[in-house]
BADRENKE-824041 format. One record per residue (C-alpha): x, y, z; residue number from 1; residue in three letters. Coordinates in nm, 3 decimals. Example, Ala and Ser with C-alpha at 12.3 -4.5 7.8 and 13.67 -1.06 7.14 Angstrom:
! BADRENKE-824041
<rec <1.230,-0.450,0.780>,1,"ala"> <rec <1.367,-0.106,0.714>,2,"ser"> 
//
This chain:
! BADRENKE-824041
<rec <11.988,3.975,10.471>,1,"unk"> <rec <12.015,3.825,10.095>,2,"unk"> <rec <12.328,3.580,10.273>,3,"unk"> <rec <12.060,3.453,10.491>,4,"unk"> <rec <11.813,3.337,10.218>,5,"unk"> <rec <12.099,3.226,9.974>,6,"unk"> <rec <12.173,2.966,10.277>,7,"unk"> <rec <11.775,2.892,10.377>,8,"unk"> <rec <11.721,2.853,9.979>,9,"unk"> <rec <11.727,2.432,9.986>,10,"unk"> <rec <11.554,2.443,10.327>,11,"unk"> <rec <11.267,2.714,10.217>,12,"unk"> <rec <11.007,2.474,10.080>,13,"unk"> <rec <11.072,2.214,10.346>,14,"unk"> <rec <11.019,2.464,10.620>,15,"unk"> <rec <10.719,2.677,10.531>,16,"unk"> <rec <10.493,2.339,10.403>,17,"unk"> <rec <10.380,2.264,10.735>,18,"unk"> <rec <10.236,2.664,10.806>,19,"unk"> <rec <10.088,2.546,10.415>,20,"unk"> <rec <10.243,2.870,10.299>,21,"unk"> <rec <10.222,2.776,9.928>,22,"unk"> <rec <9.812,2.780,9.979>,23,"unk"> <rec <9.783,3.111,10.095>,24,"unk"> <rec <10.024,3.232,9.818>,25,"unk"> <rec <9.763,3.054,9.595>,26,"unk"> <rec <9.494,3.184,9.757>,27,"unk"> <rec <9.564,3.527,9.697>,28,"unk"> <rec <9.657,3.477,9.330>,29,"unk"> <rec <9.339,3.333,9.272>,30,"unk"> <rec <9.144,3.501,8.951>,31,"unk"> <rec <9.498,3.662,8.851>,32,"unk"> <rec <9.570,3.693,8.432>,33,"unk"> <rec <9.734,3.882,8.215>,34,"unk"> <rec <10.095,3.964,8.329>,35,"unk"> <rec <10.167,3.910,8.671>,36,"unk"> <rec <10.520,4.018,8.844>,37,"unk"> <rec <10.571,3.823,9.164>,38,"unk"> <rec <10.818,4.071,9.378>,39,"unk"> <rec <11.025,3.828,9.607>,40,"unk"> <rec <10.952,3.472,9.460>,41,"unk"> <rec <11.159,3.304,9.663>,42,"unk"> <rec <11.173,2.937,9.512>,43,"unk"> <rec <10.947,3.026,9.234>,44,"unk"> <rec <10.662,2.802,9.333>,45,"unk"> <rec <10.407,3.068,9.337>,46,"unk"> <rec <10.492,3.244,8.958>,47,"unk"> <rec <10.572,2.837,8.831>,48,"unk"> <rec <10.198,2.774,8.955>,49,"unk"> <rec <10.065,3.064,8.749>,50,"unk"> <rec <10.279,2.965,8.461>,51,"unk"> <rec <10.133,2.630,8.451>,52,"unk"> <rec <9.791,2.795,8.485>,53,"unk"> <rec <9.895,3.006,8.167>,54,"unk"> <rec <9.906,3.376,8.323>,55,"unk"> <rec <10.230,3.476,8.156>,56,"unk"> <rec <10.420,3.555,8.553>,57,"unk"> <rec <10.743,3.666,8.576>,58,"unk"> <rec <10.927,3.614,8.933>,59,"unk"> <rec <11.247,3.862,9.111>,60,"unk"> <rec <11.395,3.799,9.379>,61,"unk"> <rec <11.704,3.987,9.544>,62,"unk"> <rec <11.931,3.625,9.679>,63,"unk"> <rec <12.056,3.450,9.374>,64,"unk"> <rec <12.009,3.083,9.509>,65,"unk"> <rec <11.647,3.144,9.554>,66,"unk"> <rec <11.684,3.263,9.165>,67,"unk"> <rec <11.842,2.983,9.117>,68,"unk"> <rec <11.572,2.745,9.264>,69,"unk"> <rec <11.303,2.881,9.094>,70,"unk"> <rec <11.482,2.866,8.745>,71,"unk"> <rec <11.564,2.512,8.820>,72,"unk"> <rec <11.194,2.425,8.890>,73,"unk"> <rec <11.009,2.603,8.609>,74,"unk"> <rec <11.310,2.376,8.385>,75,"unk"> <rec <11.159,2.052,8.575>,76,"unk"> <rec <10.795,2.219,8.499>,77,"unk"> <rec <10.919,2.230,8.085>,78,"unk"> <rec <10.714,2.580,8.084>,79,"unk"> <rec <10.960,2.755,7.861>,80,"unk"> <rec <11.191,3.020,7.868>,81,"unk"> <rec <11.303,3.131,8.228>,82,"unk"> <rec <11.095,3.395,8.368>,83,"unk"> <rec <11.307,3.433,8.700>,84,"unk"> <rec <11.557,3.714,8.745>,85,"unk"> <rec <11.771,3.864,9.035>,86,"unk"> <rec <11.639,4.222,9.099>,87,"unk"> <rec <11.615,4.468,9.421>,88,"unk"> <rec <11.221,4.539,9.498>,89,"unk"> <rec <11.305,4.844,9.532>,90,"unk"> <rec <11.417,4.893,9.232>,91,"unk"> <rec <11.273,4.696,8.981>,92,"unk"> <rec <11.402,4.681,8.592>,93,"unk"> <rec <11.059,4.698,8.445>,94,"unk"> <rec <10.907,4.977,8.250>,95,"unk"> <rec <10.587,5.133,8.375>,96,"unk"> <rec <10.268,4.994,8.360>,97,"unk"> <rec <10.433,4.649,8.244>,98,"unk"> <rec <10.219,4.422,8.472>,99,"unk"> <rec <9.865,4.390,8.566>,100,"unk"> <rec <9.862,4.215,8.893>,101,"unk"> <rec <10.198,4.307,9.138>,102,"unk"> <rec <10.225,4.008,9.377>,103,"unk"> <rec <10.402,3.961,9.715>,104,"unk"> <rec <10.387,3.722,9.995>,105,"unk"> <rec <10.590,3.772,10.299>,106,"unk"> <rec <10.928,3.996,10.124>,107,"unk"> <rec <10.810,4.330,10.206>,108,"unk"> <rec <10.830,4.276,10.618>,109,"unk"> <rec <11.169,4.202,10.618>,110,"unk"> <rec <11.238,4.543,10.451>,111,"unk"> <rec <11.309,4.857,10.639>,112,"unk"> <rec <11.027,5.100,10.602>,113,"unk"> <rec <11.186,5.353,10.383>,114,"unk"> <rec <11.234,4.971,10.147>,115,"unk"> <rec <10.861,4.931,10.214>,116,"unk"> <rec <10.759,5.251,10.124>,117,"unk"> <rec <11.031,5.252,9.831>,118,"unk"> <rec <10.914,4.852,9.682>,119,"unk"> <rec <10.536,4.980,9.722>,120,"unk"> <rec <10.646,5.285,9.500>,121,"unk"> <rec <10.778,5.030,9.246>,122,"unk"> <rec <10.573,4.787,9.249>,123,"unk"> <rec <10.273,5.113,9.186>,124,"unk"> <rec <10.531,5.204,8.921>,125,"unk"> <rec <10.535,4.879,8.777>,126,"unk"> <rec <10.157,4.770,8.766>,127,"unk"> <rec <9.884,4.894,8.603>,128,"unk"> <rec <9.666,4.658,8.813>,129,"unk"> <rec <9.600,4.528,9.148>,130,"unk"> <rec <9.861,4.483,9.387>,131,"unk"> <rec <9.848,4.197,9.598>,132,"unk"> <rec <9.965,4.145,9.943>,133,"unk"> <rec <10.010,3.846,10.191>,134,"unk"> <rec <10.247,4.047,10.425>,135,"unk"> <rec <10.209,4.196,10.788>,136,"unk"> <rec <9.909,4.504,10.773>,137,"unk"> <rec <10.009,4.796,11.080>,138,"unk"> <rec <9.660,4.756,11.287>,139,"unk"> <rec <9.789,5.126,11.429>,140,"unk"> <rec <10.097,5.296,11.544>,141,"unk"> <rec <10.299,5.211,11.824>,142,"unk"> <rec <10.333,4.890,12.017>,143,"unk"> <rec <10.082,4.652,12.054>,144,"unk"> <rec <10.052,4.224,12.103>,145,"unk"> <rec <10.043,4.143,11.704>,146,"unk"> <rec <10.311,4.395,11.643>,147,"unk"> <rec <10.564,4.140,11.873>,148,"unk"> <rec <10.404,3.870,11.743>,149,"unk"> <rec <10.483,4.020,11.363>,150,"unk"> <rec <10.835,4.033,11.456>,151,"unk"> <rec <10.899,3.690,11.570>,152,"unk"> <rec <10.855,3.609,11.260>,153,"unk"> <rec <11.184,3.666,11.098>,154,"unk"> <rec <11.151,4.019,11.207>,155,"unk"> <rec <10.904,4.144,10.999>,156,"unk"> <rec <10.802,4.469,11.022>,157,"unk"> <rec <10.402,4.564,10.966>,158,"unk"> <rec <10.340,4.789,10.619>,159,"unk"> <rec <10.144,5.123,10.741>,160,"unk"> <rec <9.860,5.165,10.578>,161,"unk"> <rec <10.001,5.500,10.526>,162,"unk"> <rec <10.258,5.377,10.242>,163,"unk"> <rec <9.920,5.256,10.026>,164,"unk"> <rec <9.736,5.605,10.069>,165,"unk"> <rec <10.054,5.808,9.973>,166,"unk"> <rec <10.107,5.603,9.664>,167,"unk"> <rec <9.700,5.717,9.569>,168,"unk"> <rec <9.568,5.356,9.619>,169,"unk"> <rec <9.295,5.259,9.790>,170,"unk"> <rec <9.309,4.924,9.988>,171,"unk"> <rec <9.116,4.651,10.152>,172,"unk"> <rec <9.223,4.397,10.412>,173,"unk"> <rec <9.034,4.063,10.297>,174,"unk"> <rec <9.190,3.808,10.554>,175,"unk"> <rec <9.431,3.721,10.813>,176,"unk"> <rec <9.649,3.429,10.853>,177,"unk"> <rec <9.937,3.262,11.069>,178,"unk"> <rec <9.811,3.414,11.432>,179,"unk"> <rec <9.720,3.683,11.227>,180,"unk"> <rec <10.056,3.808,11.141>,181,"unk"> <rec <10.035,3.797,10.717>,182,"unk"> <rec <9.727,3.989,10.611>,183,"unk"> <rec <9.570,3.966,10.248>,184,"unk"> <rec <9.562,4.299,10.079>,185,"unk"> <rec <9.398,4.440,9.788>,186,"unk"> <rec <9.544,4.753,9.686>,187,"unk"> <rec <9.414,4.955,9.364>,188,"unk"> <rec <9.457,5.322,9.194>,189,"unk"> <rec <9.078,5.410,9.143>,190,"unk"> <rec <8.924,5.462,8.821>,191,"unk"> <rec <9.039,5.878,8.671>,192,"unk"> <rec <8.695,6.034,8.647>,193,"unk"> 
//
């Protein structure tokens, strides 16, 4: 899969503008500080946005031109050192509890589910914080309409709620977007009493 988004890497932007993909990706980082990992960054617009907000983001992303990209436009950007680095989500080269806020728009569908349930794991592993997710939700097992529709889309596969609950966090589904396909979730470990 990584040859396929080293060759859509100069197209990305162009392609996803008219679906305004970048304001959802803002949307859901809105009220975000601290440090933020974005897992999948594609062209690092998301993570430069943050930067230039001054949330100190740091961006991975598994195809090397996307990497590439996103180094190139933080450079343009002048916002310092490069915060972009190739990594697997599901198995990310951070120490525990590094990040506050775990971010990821539209990279965990395309993963098998034993890659959702191991990036999920990670990205837990990773963040002390919230995750955040703009990716396909499982409304419930088995086949249904949106699940069809969910895989038209570069065939993404729906997270199962499941994956959140095993991990010990407790989630909230706060919108839908794209013919409901991408849902915005919320996921958190609650409070050790």
């Amino acid at each position: 899969m990584t040859w396929f988004w080293n060759r859509a890497a100069s197209l990305y932007d162009r392609l996803l503008r008219p679906l305004a993909w970048s304001e959802k990706q803002s949307a859901i980082a809105e009220g975000v500080s601290g440090r933020v990992l974005e897992v999948g960054c594609g062209t690092g617009r998301l993570t430069t946005d943050l930067l230039r907000r001054g949330v100190a983001a740091y961006g991975i992303d598994l195809a090397a031109q996307m990497v590439a990209q996103a180094k190139d436009r933080q450079a343009e950007a002048r916002l310092g050192p490069s915060r972009f680095c190739i990594a697997d989500a599901q198995a990310l080269p951070f120490a525990d509890g590094q990040f506050d806020y775990a971010l990821a728009t539209g990279t965990l569908g395309l993963l098998s589910r034993s890659g959702q349930r191991a990036a999920l794991g990670e990205m837990t592993r990773v963040c002390r914080g919230e995750l955040r997710l703009l990716e396909p939700l499982e409304a419930r097992p088995g086949f249904y309409p949106r699940r069809a529709l969910t895989f038209c889309v570069d065939g993404m596969r729906p997270i199962a709620p499941i994956f959140l609950i095993e991990l010990g966090l407790t989630y909230r589904r706060e919108w839908d977007t794209m013919w409901g396909v991408f849902s915005f979730i919320r996921a958190w470990r609650e409070p050790v009493a």
